[in-house]
VEXLOLUM-855467 format. One record per residue: residue number from 1; residue in one letter; x, y negated, z of N, C-alpha, C, CB in turn. Coordinates in steps of 0.02 Angstrom, whole numbers, plus 50000, padded with zeros to 5 digits. Glycine has a CB too. Layout:
N
+-----+--------+-------+-------+-------+-------+-------+-------+-------+-------+-------+-------+-------+-------+
| num | residu |   n_X |   n_Y |   n_Z |  ca_X |  ca_Y |  ca_Z |   c_X |   c_Y |   c_Z |  cb_X |  cb_Y |  cb_Z |
+-----+--------+-------+-------+-------+-------+-------+-------+-------+-------+-------+-------+-------+-------+
| NUM |      A |     X |     Y |     Z |     X |     Y |     Z |     X |     Y |     Z |     X |     Y |     Z |
...
+-----+--------+-------+-------+-------+-------+-------+-------+-------+-------+-------+-------+-------+-------+
***
This chain:
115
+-----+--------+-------+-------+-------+-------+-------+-------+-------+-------+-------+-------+-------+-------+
| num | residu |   n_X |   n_Y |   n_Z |  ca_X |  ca_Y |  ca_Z |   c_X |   c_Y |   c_Z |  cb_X |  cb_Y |  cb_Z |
+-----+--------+-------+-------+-------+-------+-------+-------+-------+-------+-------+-------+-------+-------+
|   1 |      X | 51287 | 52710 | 56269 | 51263 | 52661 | 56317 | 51320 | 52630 | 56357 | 51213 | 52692 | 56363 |
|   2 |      X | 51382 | 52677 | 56346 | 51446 | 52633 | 56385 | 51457 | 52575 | 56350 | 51521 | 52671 | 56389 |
|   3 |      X | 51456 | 52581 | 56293 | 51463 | 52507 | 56258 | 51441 | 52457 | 56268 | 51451 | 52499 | 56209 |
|   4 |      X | 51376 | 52452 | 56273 | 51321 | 52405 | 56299 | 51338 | 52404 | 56372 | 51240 | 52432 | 56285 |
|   5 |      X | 51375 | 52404 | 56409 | 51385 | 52405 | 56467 | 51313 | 52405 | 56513 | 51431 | 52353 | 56477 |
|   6 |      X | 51274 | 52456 | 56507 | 51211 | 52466 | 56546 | 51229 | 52489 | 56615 | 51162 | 52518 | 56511 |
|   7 |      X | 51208 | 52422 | 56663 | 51219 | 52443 | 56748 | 51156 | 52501 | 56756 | 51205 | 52362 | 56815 |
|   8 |      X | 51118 | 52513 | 56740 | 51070 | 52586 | 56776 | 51108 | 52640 | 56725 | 50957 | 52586 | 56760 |
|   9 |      X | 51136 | 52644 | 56685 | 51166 | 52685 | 56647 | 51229 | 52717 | 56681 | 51178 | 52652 | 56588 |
|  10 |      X | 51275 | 52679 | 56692 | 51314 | 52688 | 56757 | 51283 | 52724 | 56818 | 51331 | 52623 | 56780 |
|  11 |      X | 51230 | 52680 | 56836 | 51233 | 52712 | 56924 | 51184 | 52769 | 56884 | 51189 | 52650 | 57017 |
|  12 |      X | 51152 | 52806 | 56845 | 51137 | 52865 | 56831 | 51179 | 52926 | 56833 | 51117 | 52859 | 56782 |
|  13 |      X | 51242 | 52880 | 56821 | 51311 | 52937 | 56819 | 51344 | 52958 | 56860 | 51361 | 52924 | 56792 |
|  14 |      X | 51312 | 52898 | 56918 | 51358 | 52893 | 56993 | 51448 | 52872 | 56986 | 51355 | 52984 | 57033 |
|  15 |      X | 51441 | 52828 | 56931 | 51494 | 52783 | 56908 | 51528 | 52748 | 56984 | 51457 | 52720 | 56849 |
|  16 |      X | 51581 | 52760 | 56988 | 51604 | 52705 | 57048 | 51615 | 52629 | 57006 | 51692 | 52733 | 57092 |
|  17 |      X | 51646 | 52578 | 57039 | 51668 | 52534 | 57018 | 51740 | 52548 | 56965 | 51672 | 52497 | 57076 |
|  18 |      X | 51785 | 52578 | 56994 | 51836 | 52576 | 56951 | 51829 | 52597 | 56884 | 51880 | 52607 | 56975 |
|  19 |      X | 51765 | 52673 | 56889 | 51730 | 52670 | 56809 | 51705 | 52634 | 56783 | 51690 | 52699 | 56793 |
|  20 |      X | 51661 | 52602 | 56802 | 51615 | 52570 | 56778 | 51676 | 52500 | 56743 | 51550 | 52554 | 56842 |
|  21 |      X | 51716 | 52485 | 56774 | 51768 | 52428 | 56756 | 51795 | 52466 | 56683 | 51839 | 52414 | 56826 |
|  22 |      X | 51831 | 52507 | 56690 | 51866 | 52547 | 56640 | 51812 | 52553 | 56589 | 51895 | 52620 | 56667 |
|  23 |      X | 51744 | 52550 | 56560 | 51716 | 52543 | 56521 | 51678 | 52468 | 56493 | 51688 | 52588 | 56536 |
|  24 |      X | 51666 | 52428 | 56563 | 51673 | 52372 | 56539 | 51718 | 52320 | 56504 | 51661 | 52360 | 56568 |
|  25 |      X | 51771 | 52341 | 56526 | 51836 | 52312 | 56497 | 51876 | 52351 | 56437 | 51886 | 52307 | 56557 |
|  26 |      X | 51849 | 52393 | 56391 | 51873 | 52431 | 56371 | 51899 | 52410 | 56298 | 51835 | 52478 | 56381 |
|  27 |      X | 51971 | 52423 | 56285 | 52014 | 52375 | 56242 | 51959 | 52388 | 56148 | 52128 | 52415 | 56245 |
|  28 |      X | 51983 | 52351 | 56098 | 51948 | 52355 | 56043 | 51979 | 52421 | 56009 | 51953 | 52288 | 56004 |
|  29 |      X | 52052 | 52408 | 56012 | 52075 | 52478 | 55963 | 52062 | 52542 | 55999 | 52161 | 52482 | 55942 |
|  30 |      X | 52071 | 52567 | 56057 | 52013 | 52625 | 56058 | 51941 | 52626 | 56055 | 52017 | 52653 | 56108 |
|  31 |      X | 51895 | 52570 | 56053 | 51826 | 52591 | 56030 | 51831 | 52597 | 55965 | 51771 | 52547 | 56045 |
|  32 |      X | 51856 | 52554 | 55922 | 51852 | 52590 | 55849 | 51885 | 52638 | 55829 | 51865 | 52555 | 55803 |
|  33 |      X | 51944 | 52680 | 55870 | 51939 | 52745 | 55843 | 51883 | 52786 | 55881 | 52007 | 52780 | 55847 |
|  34 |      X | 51874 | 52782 | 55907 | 51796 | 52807 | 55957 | 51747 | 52815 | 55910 | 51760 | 52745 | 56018 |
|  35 |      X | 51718 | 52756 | 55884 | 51682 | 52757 | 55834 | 51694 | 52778 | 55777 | 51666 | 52717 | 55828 |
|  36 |      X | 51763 | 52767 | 55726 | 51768 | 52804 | 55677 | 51763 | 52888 | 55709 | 51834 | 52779 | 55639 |
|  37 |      X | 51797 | 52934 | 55748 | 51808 | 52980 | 55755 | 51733 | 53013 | 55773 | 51863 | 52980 | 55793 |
|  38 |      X | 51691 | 52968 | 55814 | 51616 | 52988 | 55810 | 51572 | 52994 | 55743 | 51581 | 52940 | 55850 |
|  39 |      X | 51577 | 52949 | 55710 | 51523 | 52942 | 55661 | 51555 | 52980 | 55598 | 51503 | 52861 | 55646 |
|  40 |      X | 51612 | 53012 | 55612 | 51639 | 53043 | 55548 | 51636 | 53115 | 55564 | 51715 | 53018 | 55527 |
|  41 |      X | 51631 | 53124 | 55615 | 51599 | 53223 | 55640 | 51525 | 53208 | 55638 | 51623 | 53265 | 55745 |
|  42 |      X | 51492 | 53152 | 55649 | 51404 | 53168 | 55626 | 51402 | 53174 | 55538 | 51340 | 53086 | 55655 |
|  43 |      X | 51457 | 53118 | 55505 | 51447 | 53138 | 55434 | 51479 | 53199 | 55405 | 51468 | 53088 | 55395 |
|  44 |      X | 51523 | 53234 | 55452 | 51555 | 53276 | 55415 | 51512 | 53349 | 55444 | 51643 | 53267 | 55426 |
|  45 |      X | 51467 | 53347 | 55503 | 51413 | 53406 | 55496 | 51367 | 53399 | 55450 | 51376 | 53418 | 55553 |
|  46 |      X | 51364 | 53358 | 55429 | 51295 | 53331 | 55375 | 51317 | 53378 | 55306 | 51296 | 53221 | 55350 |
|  47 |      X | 51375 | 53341 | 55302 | 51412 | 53365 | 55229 | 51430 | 53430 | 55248 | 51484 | 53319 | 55201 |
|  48 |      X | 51448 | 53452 | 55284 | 51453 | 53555 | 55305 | 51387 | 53560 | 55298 | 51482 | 53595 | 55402 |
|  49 |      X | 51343 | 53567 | 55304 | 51290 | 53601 | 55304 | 51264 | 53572 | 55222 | 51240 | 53586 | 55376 |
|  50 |      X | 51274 | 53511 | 55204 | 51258 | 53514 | 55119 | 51309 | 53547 | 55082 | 51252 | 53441 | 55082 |
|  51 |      X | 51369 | 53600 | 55110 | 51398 | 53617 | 55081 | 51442 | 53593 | 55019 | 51371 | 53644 | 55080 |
|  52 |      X | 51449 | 53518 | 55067 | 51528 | 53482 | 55016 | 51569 | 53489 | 55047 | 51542 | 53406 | 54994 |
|  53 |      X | 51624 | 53480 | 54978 | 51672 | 53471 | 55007 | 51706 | 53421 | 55029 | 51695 | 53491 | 54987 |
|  54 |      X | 51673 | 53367 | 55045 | 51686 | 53316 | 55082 | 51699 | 53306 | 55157 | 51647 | 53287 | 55069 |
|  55 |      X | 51657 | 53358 | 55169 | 51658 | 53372 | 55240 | 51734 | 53388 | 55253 | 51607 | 53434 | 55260 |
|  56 |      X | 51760 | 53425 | 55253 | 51839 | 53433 | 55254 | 51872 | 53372 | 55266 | 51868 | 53461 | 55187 |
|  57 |      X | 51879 | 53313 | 55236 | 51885 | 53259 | 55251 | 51877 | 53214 | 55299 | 51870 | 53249 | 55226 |
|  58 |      X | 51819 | 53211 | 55299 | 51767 | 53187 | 55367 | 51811 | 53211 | 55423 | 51678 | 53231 | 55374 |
|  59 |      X | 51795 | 53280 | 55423 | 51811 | 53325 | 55497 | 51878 | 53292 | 55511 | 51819 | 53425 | 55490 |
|  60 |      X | 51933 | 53284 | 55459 | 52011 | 53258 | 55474 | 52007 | 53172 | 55495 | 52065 | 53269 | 55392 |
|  61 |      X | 51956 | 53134 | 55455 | 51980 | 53057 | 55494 | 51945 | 53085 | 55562 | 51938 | 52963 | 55455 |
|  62 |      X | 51900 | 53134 | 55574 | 51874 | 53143 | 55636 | 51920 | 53157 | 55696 | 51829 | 53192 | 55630 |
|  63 |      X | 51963 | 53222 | 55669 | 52006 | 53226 | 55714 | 52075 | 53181 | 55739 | 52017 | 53275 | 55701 |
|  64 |      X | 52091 | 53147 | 55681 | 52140 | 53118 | 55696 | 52113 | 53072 | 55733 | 52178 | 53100 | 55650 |
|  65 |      X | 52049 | 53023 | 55720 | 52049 | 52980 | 55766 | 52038 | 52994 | 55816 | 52023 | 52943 | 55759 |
|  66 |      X | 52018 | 53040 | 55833 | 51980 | 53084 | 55911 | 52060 | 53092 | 55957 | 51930 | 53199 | 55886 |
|  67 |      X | 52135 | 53130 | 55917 | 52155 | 53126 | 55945 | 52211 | 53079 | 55966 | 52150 | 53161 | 55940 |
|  68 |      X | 52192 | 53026 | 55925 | 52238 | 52966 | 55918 | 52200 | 52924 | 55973 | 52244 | 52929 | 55835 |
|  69 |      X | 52117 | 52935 | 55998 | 52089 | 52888 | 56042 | 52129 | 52938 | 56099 | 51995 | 52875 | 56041 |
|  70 |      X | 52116 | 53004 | 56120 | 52133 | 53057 | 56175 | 52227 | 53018 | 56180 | 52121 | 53168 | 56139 |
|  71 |      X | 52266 | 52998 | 56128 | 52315 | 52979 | 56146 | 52334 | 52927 | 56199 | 52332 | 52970 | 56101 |
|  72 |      X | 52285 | 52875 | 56164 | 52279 | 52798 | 56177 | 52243 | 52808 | 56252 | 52227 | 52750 | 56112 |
|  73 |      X | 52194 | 52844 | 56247 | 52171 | 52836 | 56317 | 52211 | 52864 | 56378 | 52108 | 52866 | 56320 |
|  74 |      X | 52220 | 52940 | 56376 | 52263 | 52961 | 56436 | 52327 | 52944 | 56429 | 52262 | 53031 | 56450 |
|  75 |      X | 52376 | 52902 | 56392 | 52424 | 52901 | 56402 | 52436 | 52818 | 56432 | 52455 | 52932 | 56345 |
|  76 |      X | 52400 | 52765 | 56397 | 52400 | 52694 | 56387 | 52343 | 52688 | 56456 | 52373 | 52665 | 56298 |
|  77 |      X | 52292 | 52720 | 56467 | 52235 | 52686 | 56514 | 52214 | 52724 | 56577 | 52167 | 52677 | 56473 |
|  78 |      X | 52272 | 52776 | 56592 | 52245 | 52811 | 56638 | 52180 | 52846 | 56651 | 52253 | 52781 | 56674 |
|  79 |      X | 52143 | 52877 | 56586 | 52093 | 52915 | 56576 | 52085 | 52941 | 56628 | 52096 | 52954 | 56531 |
|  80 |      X | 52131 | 52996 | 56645 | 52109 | 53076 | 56686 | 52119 | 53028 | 56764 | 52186 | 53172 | 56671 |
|  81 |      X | 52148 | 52983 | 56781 | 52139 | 52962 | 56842 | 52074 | 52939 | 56862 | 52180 | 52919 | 56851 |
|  82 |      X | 52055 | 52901 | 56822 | 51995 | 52846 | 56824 | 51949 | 52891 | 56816 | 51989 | 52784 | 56769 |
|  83 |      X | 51924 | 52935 | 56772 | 51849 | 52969 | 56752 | 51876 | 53058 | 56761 | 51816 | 52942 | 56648 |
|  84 |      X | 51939 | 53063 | 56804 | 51924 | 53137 | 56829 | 51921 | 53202 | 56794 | 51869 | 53137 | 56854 |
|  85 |      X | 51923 | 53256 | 56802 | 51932 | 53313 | 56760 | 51884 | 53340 | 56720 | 51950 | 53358 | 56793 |
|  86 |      X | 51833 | 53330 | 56741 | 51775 | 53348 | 56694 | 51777 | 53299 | 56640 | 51703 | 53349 | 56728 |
|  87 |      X | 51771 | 53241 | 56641 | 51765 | 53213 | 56588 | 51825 | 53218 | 56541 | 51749 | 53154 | 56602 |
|  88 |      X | 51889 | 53225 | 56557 | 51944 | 53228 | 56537 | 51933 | 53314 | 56511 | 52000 | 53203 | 56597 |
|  89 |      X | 51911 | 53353 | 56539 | 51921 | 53423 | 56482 | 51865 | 53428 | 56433 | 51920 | 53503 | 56523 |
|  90 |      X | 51804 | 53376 | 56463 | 51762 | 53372 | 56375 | 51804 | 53346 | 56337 | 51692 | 53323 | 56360 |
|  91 |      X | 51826 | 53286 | 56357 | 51836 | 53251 | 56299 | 51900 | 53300 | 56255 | 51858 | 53167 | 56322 |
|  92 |      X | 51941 | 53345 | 56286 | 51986 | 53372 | 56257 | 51960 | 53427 | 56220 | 52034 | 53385 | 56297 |
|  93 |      X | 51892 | 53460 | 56248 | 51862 | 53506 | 56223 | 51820 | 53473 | 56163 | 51825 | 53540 | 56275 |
|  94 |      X | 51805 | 53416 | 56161 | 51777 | 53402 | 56092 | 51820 | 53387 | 56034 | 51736 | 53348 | 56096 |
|  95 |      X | 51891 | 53368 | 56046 | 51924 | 53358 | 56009 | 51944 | 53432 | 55985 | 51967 | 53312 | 56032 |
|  96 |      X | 51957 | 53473 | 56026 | 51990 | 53530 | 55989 | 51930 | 53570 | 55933 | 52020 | 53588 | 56054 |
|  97 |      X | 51875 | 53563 | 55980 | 51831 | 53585 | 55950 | 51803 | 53551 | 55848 | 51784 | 53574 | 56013 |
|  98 |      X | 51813 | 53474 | 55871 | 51831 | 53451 | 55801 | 51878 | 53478 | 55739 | 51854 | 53396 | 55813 |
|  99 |      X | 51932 | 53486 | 55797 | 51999 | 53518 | 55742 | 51972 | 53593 | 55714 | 52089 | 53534 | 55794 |
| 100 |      X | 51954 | 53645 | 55746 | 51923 | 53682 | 55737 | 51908 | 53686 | 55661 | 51880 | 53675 | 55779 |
| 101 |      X | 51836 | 53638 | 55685 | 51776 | 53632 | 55630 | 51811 | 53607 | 55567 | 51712 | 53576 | 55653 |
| 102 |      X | 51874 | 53572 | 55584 | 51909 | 53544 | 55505 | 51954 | 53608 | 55493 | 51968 | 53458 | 55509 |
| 103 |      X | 51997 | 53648 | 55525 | 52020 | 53714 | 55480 | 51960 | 53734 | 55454 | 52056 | 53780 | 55520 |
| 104 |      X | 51905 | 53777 | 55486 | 51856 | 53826 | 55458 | 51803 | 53780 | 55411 | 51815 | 53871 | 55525 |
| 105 |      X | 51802 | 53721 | 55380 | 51783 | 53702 | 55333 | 51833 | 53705 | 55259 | 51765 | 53646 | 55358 |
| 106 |      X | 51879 | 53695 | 55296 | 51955 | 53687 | 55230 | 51937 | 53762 | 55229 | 52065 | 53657 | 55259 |
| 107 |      X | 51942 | 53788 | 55255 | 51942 | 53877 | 55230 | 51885 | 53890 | 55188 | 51933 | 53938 | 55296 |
| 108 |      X | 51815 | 53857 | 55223 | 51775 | 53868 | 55172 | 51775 | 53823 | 55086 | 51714 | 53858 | 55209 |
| 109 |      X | 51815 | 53781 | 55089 | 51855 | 53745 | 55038 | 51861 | 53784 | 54998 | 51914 | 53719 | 55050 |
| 110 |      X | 51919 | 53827 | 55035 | 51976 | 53879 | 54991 | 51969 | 53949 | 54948 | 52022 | 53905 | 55040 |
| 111 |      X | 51891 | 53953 | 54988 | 51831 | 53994 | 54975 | 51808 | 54008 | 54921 | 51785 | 53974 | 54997 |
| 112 |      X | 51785 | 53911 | 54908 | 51729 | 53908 | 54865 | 51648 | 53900 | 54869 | 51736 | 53953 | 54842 |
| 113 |      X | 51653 | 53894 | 54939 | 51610 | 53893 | 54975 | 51576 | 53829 | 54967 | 51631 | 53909 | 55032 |
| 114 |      X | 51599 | 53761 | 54988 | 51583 | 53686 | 54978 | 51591 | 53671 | 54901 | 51635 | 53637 | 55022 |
| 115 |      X | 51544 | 53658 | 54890 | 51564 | 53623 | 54816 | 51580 | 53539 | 54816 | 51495 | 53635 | 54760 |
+-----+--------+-------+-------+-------+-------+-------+-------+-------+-------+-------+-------+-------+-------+
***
């Protein structure tokens, strides 16, 4: 819903202005790694649980883009200033947590596990 720039979506969050700016204005090359790095951990749980090995894959454009957006954002846009520590240790906690899920799939790779 940040995308769509929804004003009750915001003040649900208790968004100040400077957030709410920082998502309205928010450059193109980090939403599309945003989006690739999102929609490639929903396809790559899909494919873990059908037990391909595709998933392995998935999970890696996942992480890289996850941490190529975590780059772009706290280093280029002042992330952790603007949206604060909580949001700043999910977002680091979902990324690691991605990386994670891409070793212990490659393992189940290595297994034999994914076909």
């Amino acid at each position: 819903l940040a995308n769509l720039r929804d004003a009750n979506y915001f003040a649900q969050l208790g968004y100040d202005q400077r957030q709410i700016d920082y998502f309205t204005y928010y450059p193109l090359l980090p939403w599309i790694f945003w989006t690739i790095g999102t929609w490639a951990s929903i396809a790559a749980v899909i494919l873990l649980f059908a037990r391909s090995r595709f998933a392995v894959h998935a999970f890696a454009v996942s992480a890289i883009s996850l941490a190529i957006l975590s780059l772009v954002t706290f280093g280029t846009m002042n992330r952790f200033e603007i949206l604060g520590a909580r949001l700043s240790v999910q977002d680091i906690v979902v990324t690691g947590g991605i990386i994670v899920l891409f070793f212990y799939a490659r393992r189940l790779g290595k297994q034999g596990v994914l076909r």
